[in-house]
KOLVEXMI-20949 format. One record per residue (C-alpha): residue in three letters; x, z, y. Coordinates in nm, 3 decimals, padded with zeros to 5 digits. Example, Ala and Ser with C-alpha at 12.3 -4.5 7.8 and 13.67 -1.06 7.14 Angstrom:
REC    r       px       pz       py
REC  Ala   01.230   00.780  -00.450
REC  Ser   01.367   00.714  -00.106
END
This chain:
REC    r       px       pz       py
REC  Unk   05.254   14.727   09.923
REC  Unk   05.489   14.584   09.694
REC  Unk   05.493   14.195   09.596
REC  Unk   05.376   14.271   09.275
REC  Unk   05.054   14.472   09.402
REC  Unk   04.952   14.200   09.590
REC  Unk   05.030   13.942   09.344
REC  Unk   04.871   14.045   09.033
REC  Unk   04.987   13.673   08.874
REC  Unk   05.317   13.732   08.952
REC  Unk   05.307   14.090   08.821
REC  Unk   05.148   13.900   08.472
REC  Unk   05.431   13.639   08.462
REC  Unk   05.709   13.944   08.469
REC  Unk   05.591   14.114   08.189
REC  Unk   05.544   13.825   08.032
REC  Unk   05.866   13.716   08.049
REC  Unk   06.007   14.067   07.959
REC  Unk   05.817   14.103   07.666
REC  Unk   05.969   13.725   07.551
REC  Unk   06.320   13.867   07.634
REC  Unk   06.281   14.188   07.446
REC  Unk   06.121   13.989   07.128
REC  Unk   06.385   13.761   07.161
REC  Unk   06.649   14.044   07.185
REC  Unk   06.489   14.183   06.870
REC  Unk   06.509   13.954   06.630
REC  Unk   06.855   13.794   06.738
REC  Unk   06.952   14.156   06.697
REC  Unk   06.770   14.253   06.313
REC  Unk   06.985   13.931   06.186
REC  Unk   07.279   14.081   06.321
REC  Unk   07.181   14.430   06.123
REC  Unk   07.121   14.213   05.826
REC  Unk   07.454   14.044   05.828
REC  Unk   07.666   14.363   05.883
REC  Unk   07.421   14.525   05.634
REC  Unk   07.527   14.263   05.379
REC  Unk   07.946   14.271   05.498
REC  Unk   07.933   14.659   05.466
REC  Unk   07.769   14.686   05.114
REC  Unk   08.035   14.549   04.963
REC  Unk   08.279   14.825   05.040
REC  Unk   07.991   15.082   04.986
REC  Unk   07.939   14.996   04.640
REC  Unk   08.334   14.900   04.550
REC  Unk   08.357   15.212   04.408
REC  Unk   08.078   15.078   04.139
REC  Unk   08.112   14.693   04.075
REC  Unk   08.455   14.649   04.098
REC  Unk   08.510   14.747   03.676
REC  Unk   08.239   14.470   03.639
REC  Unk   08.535   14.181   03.812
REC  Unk   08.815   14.317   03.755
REC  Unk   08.978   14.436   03.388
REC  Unk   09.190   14.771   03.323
REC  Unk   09.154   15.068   03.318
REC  Unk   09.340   15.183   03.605
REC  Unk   09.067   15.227   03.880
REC  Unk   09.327   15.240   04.196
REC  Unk   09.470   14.867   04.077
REC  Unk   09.089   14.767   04.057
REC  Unk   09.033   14.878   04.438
REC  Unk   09.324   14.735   04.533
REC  Unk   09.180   14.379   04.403
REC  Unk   08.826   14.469   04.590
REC  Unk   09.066   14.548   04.936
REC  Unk   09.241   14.181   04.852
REC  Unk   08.901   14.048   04.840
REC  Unk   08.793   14.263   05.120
REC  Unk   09.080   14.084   05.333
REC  Unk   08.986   13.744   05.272
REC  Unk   08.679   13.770   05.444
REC  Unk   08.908   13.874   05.771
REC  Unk   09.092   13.557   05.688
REC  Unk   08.780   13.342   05.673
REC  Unk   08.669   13.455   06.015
REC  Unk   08.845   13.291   06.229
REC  Unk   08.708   12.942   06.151
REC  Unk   08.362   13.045   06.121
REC  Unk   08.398   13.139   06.458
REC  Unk   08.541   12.816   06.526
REC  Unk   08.237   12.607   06.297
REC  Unk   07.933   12.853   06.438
REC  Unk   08.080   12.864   06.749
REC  Unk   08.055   12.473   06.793
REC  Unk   07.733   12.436   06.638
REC  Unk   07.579   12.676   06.888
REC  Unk   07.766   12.552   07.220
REC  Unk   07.713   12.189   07.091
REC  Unk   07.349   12.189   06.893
REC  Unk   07.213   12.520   07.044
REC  Unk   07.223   12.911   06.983
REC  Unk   06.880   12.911   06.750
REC  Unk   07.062   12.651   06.513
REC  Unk   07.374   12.861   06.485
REC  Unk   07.209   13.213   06.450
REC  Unk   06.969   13.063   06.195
REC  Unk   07.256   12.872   05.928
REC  Unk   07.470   13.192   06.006
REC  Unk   07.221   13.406   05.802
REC  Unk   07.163   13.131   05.555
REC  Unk   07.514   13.172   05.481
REC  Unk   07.514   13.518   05.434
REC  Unk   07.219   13.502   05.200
REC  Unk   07.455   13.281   04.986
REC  Unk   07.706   13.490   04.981
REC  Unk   07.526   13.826   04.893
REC  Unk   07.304   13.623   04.622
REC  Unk   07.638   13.489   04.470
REC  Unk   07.786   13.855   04.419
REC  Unk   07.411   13.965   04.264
REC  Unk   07.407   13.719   04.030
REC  Unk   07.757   13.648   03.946
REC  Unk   07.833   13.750   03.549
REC  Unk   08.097   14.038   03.441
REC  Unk   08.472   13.992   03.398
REC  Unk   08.364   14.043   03.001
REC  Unk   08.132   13.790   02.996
REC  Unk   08.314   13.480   03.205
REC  Unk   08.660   13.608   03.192
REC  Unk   08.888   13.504   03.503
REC  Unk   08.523   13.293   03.679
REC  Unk   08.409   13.642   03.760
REC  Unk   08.667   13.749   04.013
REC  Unk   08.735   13.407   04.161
REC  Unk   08.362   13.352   04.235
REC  Unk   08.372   13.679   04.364
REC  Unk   08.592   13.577   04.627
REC  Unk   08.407   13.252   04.693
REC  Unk   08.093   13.497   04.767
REC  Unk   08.317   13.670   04.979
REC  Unk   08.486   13.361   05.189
REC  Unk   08.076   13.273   05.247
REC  Unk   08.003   13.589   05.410
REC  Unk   08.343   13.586   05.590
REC  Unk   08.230   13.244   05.728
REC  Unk   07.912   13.361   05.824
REC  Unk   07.995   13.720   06.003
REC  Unk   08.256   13.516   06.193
REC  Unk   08.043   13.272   06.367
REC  Unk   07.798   13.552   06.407
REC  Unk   07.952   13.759   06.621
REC  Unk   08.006   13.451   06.902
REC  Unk   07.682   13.309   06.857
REC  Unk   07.448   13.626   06.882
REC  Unk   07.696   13.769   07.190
REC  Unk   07.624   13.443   07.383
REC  Unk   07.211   13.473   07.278
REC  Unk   07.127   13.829   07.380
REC  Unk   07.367   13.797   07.717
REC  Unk   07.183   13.465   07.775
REC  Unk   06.839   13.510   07.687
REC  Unk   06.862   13.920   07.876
REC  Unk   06.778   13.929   08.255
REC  Unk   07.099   13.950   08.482
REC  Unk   07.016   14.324   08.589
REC  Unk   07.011   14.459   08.273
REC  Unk   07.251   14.286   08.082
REC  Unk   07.404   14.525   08.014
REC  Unk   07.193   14.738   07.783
REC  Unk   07.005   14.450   07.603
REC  Unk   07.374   14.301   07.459
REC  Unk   07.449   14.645   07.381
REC  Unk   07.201   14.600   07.107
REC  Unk   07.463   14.378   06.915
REC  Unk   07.625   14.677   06.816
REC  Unk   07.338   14.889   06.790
REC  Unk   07.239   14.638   06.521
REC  Unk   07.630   14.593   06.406
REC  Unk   07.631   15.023   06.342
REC  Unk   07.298   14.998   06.210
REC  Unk   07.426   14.765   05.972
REC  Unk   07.643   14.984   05.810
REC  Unk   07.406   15.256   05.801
REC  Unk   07.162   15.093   05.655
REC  Unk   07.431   15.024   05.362
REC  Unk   07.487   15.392   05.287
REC  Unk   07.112   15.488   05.304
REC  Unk   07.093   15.261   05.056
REC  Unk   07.409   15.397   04.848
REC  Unk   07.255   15.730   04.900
REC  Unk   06.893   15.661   04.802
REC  Unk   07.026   15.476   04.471
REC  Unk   07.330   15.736   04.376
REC  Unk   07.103   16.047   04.445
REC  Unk   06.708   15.962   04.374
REC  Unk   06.670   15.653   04.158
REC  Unk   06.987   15.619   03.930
REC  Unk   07.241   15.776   03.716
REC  Unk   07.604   15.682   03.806
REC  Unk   07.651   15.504   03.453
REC  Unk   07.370   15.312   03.569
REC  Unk   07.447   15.198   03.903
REC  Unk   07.811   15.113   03.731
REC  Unk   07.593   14.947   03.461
REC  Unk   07.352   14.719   03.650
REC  Unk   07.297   14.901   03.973
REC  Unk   07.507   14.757   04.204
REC  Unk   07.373   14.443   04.228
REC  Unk   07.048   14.566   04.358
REC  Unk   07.190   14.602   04.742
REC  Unk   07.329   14.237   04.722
REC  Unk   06.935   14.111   04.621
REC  Unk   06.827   14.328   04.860
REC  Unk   07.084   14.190   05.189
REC  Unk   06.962   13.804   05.019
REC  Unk   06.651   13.904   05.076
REC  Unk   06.664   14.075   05.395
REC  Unk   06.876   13.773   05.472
REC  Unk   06.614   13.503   05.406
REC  Unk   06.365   13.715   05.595
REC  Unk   06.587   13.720   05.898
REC  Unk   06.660   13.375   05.884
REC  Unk   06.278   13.300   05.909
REC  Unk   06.230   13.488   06.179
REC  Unk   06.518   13.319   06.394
REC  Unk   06.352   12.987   06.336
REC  Unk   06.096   13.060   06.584
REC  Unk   06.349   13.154   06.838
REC  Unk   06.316   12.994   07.145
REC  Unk   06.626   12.820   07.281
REC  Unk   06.851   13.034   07.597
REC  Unk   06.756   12.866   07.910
REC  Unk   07.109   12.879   08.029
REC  Unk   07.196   12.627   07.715
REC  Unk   06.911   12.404   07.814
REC  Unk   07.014   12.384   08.172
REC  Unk   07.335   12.360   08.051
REC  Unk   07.269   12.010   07.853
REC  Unk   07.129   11.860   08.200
REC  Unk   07.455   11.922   08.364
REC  Unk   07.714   11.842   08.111
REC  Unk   07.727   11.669   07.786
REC  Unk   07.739   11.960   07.533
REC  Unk   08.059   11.926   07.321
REC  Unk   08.176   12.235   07.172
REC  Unk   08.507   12.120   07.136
REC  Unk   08.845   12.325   07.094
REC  Unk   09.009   12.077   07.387
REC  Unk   08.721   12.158   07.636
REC  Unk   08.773   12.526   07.544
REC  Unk   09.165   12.499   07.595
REC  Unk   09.074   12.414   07.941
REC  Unk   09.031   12.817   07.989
REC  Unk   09.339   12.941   07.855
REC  Unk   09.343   13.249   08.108
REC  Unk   08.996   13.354   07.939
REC  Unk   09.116   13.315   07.563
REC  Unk   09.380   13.547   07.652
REC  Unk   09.199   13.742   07.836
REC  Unk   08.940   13.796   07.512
REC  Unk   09.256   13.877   07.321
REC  Unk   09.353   14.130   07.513
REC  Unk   09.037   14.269   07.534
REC  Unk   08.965   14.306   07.174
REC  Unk   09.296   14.470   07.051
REC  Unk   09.277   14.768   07.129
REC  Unk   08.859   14.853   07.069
REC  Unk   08.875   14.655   06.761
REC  Unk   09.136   14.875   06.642
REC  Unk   08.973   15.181   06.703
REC  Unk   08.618   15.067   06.599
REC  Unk   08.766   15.007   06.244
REC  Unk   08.966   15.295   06.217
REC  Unk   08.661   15.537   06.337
REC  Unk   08.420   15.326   06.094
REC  Unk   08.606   15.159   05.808
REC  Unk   08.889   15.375   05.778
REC  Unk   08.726   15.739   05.861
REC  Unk   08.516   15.742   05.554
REC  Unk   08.911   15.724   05.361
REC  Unk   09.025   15.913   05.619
REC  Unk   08.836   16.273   05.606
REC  Unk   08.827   16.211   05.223
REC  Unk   09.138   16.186   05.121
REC  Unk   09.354   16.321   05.421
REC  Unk   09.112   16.605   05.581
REC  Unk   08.999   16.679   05.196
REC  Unk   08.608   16.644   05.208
REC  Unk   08.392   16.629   04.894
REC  Unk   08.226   16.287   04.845
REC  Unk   07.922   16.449   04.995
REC  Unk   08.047   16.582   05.282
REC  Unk   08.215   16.272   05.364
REC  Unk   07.902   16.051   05.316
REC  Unk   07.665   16.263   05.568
REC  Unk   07.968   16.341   05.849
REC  Unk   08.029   15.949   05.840
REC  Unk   07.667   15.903   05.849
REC  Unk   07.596   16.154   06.128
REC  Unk   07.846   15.993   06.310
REC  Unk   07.738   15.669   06.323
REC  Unk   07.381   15.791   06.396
REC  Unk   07.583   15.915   06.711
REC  Unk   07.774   15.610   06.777
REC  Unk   07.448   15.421   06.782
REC  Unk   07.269   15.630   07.032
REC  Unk   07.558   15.579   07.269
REC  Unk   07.551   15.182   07.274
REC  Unk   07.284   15.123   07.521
REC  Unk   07.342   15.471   07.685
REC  Unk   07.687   15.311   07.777
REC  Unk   07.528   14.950   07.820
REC  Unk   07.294   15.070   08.084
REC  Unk   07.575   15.265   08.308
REC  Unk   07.748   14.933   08.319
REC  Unk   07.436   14.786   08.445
REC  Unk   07.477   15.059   08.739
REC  Unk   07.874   15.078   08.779
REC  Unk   08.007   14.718   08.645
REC  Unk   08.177   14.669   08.266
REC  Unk   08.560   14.759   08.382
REC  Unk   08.520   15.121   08.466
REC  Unk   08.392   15.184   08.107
REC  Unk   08.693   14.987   07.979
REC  Unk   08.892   15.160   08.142
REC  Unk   08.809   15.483   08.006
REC  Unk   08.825   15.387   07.699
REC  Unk   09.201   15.227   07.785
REC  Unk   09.295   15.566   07.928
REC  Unk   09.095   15.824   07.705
REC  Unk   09.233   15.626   07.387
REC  Unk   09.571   15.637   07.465
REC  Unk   09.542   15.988   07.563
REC  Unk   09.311   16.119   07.307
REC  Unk   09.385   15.951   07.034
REC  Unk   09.718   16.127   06.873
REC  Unk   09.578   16.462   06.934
REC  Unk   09.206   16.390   06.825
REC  Unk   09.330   16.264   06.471
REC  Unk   09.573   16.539   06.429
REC  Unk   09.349   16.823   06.501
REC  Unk   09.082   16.612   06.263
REC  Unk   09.353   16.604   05.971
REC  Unk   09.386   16.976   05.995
REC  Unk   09.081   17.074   05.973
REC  Unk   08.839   17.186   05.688
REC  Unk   08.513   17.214   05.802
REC  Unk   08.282   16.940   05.760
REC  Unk   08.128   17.044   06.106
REC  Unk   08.428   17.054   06.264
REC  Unk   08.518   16.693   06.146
REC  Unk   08.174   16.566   06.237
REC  Unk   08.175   16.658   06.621
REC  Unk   08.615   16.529   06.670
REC  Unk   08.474   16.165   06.501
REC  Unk   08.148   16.215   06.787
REC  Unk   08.447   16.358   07.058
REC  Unk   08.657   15.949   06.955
REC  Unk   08.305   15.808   07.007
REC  Unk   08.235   15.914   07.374
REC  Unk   08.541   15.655   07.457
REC  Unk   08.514   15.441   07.167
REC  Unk   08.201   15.333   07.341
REC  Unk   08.326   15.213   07.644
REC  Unk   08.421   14.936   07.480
REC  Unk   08.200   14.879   07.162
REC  Unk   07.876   14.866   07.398
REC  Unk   07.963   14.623   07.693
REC  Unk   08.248   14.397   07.465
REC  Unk   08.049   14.131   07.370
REC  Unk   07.864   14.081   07.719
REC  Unk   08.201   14.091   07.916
REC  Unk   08.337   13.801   07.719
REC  Unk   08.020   13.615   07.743
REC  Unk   08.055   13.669   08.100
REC  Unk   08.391   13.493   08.104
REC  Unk   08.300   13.162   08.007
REC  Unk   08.073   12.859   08.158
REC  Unk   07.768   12.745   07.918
REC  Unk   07.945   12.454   07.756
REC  Unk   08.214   12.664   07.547
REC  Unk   08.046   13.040   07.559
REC  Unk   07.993   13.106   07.188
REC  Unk   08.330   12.921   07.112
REC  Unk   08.504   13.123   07.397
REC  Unk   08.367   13.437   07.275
REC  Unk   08.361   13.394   06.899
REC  Unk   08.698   13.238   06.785
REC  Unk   08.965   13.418   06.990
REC  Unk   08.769   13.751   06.877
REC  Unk   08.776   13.622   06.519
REC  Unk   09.142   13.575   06.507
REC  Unk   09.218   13.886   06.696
REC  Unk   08.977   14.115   06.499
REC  Unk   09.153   13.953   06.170
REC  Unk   09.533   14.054   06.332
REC  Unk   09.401   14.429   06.476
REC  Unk   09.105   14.522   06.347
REC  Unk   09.111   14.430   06.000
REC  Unk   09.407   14.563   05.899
REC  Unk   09.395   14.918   06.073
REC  Unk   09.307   15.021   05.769
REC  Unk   09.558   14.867   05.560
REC  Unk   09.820   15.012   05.825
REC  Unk   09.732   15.356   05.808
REC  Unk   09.708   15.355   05.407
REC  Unk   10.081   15.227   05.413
REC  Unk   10.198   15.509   05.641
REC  Unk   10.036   15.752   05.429
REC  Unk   10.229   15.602   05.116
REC  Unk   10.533   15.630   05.286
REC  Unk   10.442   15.999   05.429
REC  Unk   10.451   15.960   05.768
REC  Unk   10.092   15.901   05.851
REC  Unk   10.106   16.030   06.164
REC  Unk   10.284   15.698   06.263
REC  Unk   09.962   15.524   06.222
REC  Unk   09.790   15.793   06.510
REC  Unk   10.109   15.649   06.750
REC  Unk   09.995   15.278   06.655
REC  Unk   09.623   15.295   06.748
REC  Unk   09.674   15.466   07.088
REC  Unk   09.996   15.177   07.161
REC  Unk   09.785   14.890   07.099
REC  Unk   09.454   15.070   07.272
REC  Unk   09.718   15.117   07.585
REC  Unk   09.820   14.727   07.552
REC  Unk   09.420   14.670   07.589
REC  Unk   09.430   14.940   07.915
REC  Unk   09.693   14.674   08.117
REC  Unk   09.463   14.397   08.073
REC  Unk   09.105   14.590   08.187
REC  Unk   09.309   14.757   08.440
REC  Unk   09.409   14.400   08.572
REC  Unk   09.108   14.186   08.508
REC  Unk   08.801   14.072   08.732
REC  Unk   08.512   14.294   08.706
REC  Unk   08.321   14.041   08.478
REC  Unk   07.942   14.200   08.672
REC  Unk   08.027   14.105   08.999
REC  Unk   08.230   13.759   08.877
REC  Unk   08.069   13.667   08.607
REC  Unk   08.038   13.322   08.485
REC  Unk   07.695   13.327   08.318
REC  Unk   07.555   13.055   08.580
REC  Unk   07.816   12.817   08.478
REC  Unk   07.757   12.510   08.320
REC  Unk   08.012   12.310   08.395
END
């Protein structure tokens, strides 16, 4: 008979303490949805606000002043990964999560509330960007601070598929964004409407969703690694003690390149992508990037769990090698084509090794670092490097398009993505030598 047969208290405590994992898991992982919800609906409703900040008449200079804006929040992230990140490895993870959302709330309330270009002139654009700086602060110290909860607060065996949630919740995000863009553009508005007054109604609804969120992480309970931590070793936080694990910061950078320039360019950038380069209506475009993401999301703890089974480098590793390889045909073939269906399974095809790194990222750089400097390990060299690579991927293959040779951009992607495969083909297994029981 097994232990837990015999031992009906023990049997009790286990799902007990399951069930606190998996609630904990939950709501770290709905704020995460929230902020990404919030980040994304500002380029889902560009298209609508952005005569409201910015004056003319010429609608490609006025998205080219939401993009500025739109790159300022890259700029921003960096030391909100540095702030959050010290907050939670110095005051706790709860703390950090919780003012993370508050910030966010801010920053969407600002931009719902903010006055027209024709009302407060020059104020409208510049607070604008303020609103935008906010959120910028806030996704940045996100990212570190909920990586380091759900690896921390998940059960060594499977974790795996519980961090995989972070980007369950970081796709779900965006999705959320564009049922919302769809529900308002197609069932309860008219376009002059949404151009009108409309598109303030997502930012009240991400303050709102934010506040909720931030509620609910209140009654977090603290990772038991951090409290452990505190008994060992004065928490600090502190961009010296971090600097102490310069093989590790690296190591993150390397890491992130290459999946952070493919996540954008198969998120962000497909949506411009199949519009204006494979030629699909508006429509078409909306439901294949939507279908696709559905996709994407199923595939995050699918992923997560195999790496439970088989470590974290084999999936980076196909996604080093499949990248480099698939990449420059897989985006060629897409600009060719047509067909909507056609377009929908090559963006699913970029997904199957897209994966390997979007689902296990954020635990393998948890797994790098002792207690003391986790969320400030993982969060501020991914900040910086997401802000270098990932942020402008977009930007990139815009300007090789301008210049006709957008095909250059296809050669750029699978480069940096084969940078990425020399470090996972080189690195410690981060399963079998992890660092999670750290503390020094």
């Amino acid at each position: 008979m097994t232990e837990q047969a015999t031992n009906p208290a023990s049997a009790y405590f286990d799902l007990a303490d399951a069930e606190r994992r998996i609630k904990a898991i939950f709501i770290g992982s709905i704020g995460n949805l929230v902020e990404w919800y919030d980040f994304y609906a500002y380029t889902a409703f560009a298209l609508y606000f952005a005569p409201a900040f910015f004056p003319g008449n010429d609608p490609v200079v006025q998205q080219l002043n939401v993009a500025v804006v739109f790159a300022a929040t890259f700029l921003m992230r960096p030391l909100g990964g540095w702030f959050f990140g010290y907050i939670a490895d110095h005051f706790g993870r709860r703390i950090s999560l919780t003012l993370s959302v508050v910030f966010m709330c801010f920053g969407s309330l600002i931009i719902a509330l903010t006055p027209t270009y024709a009302t407060i002139g020059f104020a409208a654009p510049v607070i604008l960007a303020l609103a935008r700086v906010i959120e910028g602060l806030s996704l940045g110290g996100e990212y570190g601070a909920s990586a380091t909860y759900l690896s921390e607060v998940a059960d060594p065996k499977h974790r795996g598929f519980y961090s995989s949630f972070q980007y369950v919740t970081l796709i779900g995000g965006q999705l959320t964004a564009i049922i919302v863009l769809l529900l308002l553009q197609k069932v309860f508005l008219t376009p002059a409407e949404l151009k009108d007054w409309g598109w303030r109604i997502p930012f009240a609804i991400g303050a709102a969703l934010a506040i909720f969120a931030a509620v609910m992480r209140r009654g977090l309970h603290e990772t038991e690694a951090f409290e452990e931590a505190k008994k060992v070793v004065k928490p600090t936080g502190s961009i010296t003690n971090l600097l102490r694990y310069p093989r590790e910061l690296l190591l993150v950078v390397g890491l992130t390149a290459g999946g952070t320039a493919a996540f954008y360019t198969f998120t962000t950038y497909m949506q411009t992508f199949v519009k204006l380069s494979v030629g699909l209506t508006e429509d078409q475009t909306t439901f294949v990037i939507f279908g696709t993401l559905i996709f994407a999301t199923i595939l995050q703890p699918i992923y997560g769990a195999i790496s439970d089974r088989i470590g974290r480098k084999p999936l980076l590793i196909f996604f080093g090698i499949a990248g480099t390889l698939a990449t420059v045909p897989l985006l060629m073939t897409l600009k060719e084509t047509k067909s909507p269906f056609v377009a929908f399974i090559l963006i699913c095809a970029a997904w199957l090794f897209v994966a390997g790194y979007t689902s296990i990222n954020a635990v393998v750089k948890a797994e790098l670092f002792p207690t003391n400097v986790r969320a400030l390990g993982v969060g501020l060299p991914y900040a910086i490097t997401v802000s270098i690579f990932g942020g402008t991927a977009p930007a990139i293959a815009l300007y090789f398009k301008s210049i006709g040779h957008e095909e250059w951009f296809y050669f750029y992607l699978s480069s940096i993505i084969c940078l990425s495969l020399i470090i996972y083909a080189t690195m410690r297994d981060t399963k079998h030598a992890s660092a999670m029981h750290r503390h020094e």
